[in-house]
C-alpha positions as CSV (number, residue, x, y, z in Angstrom):
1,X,-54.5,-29.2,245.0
2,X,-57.4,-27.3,243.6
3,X,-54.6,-24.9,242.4
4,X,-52.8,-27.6,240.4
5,X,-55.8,-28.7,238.6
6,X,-56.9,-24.8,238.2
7,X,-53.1,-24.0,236.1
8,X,-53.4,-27.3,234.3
9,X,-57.0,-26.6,232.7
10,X,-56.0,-22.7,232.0
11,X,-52.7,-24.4,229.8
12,X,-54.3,-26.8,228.5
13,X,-57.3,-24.1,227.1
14,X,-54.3,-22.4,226.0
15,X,-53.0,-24.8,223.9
16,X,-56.0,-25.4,222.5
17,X,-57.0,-22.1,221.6
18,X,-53.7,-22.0,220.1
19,X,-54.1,-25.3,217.9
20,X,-57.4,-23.8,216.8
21,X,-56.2,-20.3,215.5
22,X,-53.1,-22.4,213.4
23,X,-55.8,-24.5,212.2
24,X,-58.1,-21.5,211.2
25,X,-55.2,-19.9,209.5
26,X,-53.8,-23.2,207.5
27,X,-57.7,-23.2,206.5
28,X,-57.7,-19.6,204.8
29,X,-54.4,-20.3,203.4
30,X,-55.5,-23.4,202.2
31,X,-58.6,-21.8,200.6
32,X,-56.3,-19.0,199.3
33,X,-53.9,-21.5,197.3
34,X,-57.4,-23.3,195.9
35,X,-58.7,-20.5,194.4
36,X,-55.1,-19.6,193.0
37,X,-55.2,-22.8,191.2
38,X,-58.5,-23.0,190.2
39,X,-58.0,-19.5,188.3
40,X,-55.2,-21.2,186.1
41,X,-56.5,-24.6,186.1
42,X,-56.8,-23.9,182.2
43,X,-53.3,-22.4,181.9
44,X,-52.5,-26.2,183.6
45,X,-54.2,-28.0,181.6
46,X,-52.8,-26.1,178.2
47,X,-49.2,-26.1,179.5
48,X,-49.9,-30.1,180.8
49,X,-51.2,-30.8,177.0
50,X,-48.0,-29.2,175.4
51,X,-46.2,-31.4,177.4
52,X,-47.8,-34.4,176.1
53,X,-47.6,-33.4,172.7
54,X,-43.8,-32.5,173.4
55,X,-43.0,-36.0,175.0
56,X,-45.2,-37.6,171.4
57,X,-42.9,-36.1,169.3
58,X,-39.9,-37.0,171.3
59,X,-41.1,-40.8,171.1
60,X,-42.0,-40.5,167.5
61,X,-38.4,-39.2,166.5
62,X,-36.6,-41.4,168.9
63,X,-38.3,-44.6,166.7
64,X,-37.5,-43.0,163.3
65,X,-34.1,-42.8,164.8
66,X,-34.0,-46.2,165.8
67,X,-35.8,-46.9,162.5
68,X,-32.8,-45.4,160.9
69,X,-30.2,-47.0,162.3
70,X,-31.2,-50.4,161.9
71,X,-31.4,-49.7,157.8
72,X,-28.0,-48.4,158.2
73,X,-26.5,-51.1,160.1
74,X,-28.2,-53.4,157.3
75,X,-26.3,-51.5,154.5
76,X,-23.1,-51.7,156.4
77,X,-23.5,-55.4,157.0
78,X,-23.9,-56.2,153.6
79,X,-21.5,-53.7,152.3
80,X,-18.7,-55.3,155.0
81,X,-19.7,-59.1,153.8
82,X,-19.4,-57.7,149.6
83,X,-15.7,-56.4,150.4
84,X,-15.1,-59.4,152.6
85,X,-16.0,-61.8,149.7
86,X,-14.2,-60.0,146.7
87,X,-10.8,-59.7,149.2
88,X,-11.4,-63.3,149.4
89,X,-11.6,-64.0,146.1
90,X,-8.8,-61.2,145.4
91,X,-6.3,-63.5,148.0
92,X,-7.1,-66.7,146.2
93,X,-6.7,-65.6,142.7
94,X,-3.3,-64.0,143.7
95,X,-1.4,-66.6,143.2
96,X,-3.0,-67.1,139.9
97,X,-2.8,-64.4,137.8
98,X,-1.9,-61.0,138.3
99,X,-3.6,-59.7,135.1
100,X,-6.8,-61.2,137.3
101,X,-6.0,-59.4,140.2
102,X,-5.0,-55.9,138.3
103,X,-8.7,-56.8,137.1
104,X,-10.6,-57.8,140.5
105,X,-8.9,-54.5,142.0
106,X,-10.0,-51.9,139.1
107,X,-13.5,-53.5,139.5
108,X,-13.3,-53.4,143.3
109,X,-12.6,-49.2,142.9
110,X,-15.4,-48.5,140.3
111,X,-17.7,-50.6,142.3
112,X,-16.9,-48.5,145.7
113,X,-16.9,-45.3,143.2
114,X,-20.7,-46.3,142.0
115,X,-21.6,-46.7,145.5
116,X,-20.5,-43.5,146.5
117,X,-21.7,-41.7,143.3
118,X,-19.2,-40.3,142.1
């Protein structure tokens, strides 16, 4: 019996010597990887700071681009509702008079030829 107990305290010394030395080595390695950072914690913080600048600019151009899209959408808008309303009037003067509609059509090209600048 005294046996028994004799094996069980030698393995269970052995296991603990064994837990110790994997916790002494995680600790140097630990230590190792600190000092490793703490030497380029400026090269971090420089690299983490471009970053943030980067991800500014990003933000910045992404609302100028929204920015510019919504005053384009405005000039189409009103661009589609002008050419809506002189077709309009075009269709109901038809019937009319063709020397009107000859006349609503050569306005209709100079006006899209101003707005294009040519």
């Amino acid at each position: 019996m005294y046996f028994l107990i004799a094996i069980v305290l030698i393995a269970e010394l052995i296991i603990a010597i064994t837990v110790i030395c994997l916790i002494n080595k995680l600790d140097k390695k630990v230590l190792m990887l600190n000092e490793r950072v703490t030497s380029i914690r400026p090269q971090i913080k420089g690299a983490l700071d471009k970053m943030k600048n980067g991800v500014e600019q990003l933000v910045k151009g992404v609302h100028t681009l929204c920015k510019y899209a919504e005053i384009k959408k405005h000039e189409y808008t009103v661009a589609i509702v002008r050419n809506i309303l002189i077709y309009l009037l075009l269709f109901t003067l038809k019937g009319r008079s063709k020397k009107c509609v000859s006349a609503m059509q050569l306005a209709v090209v100079l006006k899209d030829c101003w707005d294009k600048g040519l």
